[in-house]
Backbone as a printed PyTorch tensor [residue, N CA C, xyz], in Angstrom:
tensor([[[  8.1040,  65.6580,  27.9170],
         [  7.2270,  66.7430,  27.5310],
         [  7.5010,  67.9250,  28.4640]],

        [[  7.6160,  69.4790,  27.7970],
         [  8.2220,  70.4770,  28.9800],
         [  6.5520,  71.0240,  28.8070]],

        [[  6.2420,  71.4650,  29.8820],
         [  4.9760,  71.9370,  30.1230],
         [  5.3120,  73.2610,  31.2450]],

        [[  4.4650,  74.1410,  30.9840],
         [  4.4640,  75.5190,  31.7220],
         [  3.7100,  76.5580,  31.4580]],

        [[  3.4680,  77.5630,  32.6360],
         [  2.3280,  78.0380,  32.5250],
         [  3.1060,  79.8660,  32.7570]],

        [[  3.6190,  80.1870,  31.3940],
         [  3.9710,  81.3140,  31.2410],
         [  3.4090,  82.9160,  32.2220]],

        [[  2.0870,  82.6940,  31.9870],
         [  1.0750,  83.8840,  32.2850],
         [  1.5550,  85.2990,  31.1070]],

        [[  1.8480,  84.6090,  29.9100],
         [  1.9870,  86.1980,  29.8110],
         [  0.7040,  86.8820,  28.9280]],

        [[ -0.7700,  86.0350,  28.8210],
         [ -1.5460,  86.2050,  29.3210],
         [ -2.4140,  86.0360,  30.1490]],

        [[ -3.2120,  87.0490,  30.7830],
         [ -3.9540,  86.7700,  32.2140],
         [ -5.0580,  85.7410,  31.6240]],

        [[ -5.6660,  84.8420,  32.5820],
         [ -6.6420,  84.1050,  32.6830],
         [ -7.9100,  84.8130,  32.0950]],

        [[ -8.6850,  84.4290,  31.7990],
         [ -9.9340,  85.1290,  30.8810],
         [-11.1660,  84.3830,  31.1490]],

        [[-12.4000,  84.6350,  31.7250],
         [-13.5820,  84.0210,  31.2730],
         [-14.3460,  84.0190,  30.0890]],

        [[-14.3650,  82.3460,  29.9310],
         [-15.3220,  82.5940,  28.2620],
         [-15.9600,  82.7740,  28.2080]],

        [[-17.1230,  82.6110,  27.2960],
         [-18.4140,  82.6920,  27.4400],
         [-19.4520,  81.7210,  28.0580]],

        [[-18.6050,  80.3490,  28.0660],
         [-19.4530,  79.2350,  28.4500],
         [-19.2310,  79.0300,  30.1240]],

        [[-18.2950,  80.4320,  30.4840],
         [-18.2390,  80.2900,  32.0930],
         [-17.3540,  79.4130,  32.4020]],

        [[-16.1750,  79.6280,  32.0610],
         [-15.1510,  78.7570,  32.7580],
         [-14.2000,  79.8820,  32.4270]],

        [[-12.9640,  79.1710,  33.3410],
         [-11.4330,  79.9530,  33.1690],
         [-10.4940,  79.2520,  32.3420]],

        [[-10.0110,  80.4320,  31.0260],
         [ -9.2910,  80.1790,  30.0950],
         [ -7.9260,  80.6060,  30.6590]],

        [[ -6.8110,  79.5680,  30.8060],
         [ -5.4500,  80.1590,  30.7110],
         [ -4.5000,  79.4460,  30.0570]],

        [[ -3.5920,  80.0220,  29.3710],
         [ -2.5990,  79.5040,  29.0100],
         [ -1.5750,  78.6020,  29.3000]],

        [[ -1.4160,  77.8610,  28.3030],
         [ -0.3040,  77.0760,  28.7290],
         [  1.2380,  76.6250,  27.5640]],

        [[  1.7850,  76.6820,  27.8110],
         [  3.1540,  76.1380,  27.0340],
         [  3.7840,  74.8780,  26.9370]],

        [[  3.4830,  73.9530,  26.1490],
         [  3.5920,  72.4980,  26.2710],
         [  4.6640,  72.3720,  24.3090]],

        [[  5.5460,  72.1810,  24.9720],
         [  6.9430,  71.6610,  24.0240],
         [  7.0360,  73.0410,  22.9760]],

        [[  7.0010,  74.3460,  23.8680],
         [  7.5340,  75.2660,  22.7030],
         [  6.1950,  75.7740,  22.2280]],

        [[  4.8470,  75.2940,  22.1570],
         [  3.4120,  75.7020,  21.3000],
         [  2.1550,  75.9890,  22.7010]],

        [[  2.0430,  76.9210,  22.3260],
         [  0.8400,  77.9440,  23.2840],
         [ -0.3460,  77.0480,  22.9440]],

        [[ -1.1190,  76.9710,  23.9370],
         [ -2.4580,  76.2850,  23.8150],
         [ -3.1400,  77.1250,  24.8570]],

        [[ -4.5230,  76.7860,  24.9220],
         [ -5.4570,  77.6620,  26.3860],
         [ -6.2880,  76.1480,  26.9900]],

        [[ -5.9030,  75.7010,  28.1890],
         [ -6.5720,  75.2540,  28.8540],
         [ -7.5950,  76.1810,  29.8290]],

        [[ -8.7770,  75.0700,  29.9850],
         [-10.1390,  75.9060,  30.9060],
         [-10.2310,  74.8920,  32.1570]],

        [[-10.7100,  76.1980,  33.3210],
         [-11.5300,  74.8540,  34.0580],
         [-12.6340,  75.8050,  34.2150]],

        [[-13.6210,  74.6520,  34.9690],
         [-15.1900,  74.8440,  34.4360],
         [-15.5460,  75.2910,  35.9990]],

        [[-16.8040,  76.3730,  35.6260],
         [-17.3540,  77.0800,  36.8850],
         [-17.9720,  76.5170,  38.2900]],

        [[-18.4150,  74.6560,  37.4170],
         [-18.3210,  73.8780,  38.8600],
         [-17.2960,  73.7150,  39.2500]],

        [[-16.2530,  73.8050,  39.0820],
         [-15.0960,  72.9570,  39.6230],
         [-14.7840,  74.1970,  40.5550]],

        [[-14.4760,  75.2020,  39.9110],
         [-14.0760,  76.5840,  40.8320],
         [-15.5220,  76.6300,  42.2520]],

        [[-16.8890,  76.3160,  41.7560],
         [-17.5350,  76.8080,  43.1230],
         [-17.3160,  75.6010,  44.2240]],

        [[-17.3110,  74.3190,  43.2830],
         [-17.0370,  72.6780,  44.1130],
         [-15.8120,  72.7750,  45.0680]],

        [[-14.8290,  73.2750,  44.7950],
         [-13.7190,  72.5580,  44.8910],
         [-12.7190,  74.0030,  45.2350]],

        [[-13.5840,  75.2520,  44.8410],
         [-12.0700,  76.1190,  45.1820],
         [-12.5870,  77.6040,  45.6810]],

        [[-14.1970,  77.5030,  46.3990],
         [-14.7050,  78.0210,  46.7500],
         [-15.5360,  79.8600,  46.3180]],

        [[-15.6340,  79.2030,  45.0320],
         [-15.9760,  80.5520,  44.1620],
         [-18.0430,  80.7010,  44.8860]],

        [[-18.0740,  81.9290,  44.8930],
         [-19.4420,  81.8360,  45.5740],
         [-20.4300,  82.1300,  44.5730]],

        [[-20.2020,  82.4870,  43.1700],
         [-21.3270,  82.7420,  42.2000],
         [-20.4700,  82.6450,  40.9750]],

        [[-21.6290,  82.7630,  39.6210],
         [-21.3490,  82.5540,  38.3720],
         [-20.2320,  83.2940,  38.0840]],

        [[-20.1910,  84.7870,  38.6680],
         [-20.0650,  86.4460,  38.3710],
         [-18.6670,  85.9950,  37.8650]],

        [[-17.8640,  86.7190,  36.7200],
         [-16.5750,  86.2390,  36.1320],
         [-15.3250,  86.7810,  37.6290]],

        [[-15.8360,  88.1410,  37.8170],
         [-14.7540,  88.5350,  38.6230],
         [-14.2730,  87.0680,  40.0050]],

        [[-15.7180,  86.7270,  40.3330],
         [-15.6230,  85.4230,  41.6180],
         [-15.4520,  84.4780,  41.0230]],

        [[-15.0720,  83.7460,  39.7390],
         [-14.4490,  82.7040,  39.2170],
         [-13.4130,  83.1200,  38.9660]],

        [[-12.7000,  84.4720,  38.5810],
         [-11.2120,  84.6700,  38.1890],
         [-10.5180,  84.6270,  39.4710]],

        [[-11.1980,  85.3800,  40.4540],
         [-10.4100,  84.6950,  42.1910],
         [-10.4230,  83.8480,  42.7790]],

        [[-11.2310,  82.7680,  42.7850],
         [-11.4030,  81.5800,  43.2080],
         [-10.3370,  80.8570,  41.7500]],

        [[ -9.5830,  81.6440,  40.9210],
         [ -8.6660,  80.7050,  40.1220],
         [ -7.5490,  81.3180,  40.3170]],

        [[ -7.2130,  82.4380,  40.9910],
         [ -5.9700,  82.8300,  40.9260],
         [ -5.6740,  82.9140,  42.6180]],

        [[ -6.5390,  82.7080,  43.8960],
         [ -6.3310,  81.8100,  44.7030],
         [ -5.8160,  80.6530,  45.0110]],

        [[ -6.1210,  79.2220,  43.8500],
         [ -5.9820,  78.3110,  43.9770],
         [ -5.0890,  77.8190,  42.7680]],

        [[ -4.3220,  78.4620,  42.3630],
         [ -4.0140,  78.3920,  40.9230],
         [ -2.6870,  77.5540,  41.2300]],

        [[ -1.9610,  77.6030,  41.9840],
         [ -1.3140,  76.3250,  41.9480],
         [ -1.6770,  74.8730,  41.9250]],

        [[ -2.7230,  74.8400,  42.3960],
         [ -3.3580,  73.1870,  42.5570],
         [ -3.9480,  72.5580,  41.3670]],

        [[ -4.4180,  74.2510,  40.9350],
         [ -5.6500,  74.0210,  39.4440],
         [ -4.3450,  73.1080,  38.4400]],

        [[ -3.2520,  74.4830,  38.0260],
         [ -2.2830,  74.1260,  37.2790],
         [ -1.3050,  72.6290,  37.6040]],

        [[ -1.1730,  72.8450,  38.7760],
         [ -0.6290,  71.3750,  39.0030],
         [ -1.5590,  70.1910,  38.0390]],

        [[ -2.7710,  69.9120,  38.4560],
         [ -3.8070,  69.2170,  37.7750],
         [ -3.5860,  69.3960,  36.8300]],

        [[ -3.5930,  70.2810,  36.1180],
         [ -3.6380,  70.5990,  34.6880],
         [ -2.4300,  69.4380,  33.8310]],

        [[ -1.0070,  70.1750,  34.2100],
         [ -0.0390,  69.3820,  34.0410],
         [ -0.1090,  68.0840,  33.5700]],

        [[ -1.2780,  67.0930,  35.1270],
         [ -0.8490,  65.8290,  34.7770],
         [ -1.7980,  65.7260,  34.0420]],

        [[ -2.8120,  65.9390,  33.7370],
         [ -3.7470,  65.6260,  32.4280],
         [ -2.7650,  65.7300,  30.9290]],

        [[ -2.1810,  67.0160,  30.8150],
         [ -1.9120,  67.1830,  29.9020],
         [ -0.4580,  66.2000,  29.8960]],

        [[ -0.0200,  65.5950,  30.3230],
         [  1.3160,  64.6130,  30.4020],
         [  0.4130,  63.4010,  29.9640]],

        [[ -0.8600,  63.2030,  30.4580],
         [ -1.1600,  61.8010,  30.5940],
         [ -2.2180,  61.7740,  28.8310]],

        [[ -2.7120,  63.1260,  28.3790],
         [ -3.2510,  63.1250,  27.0820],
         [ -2.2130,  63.4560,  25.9760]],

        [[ -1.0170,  63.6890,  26.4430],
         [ -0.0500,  64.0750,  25.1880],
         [  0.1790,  65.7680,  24.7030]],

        [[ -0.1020,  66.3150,  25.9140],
         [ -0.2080,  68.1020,  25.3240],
         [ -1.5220,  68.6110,  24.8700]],

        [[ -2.4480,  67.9000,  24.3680],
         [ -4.0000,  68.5020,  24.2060],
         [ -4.1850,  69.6790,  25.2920]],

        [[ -5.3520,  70.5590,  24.4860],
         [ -5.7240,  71.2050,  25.5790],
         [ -6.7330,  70.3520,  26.8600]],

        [[ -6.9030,  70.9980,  27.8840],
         [ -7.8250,  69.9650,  28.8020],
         [ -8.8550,  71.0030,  29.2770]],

        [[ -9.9180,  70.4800,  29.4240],
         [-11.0140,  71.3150,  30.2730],
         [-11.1530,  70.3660,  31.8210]],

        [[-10.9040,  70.9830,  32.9900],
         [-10.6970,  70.8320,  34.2900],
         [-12.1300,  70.6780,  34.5130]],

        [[-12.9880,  69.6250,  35.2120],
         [-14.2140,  69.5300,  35.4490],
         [-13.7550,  69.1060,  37.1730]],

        [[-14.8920,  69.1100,  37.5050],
         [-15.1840,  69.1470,  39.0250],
         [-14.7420,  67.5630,  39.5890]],

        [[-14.8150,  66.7860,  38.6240],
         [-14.3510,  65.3430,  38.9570],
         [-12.8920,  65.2530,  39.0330]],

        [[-12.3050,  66.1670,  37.9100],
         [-10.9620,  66.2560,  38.0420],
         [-10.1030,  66.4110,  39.4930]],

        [[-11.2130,  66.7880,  40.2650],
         [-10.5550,  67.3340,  41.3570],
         [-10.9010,  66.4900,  42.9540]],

        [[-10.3210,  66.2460,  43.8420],
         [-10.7760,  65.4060,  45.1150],
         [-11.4240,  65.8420,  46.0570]]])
């Protein structure tokens, strides 16, 4: 499975408060999220506010995406939503 994280769009907050970004898994665009606990738990975002979840994801955005990866290797390419457990 080739998996990768293009950026050639920027990360986005949804509405339900998490970070939407893209990903490229065998040739087909999908949007994986991770969720606003995980960013304040785990990657030191200090409030809801979108701007302090989009930096607390583009701070840590290698680790997020790493994670991401193996979910998506271990579910078959689905999109994944990143929760706070996901993370150590």
């Amino acid at each position: 499975m080739e998996i990768s994280f293009p950026n050639l769009v920027m990360p986005k907050v949804t509405a339900m408060g998490t970070i939407s970004f893209q990903t490229l898994v065998d040739g087909e665009y999908i949007w994986c999220e991770i969720s606003c606990e995980a960013l304040r738990d785990h990657f030191g975002a200090h409030s809801m506010d979108g701007n302090d979840l989009l930096y607390s994801f583009h701070m840590s955005k290698e680790e997020i995406l790493q994670t991401a990866r193996n979910y998506l290797e271990l579910n078959g390419g689905r999109p994944v939503l990143l929760m706070a457990v996901n993370f150590k």
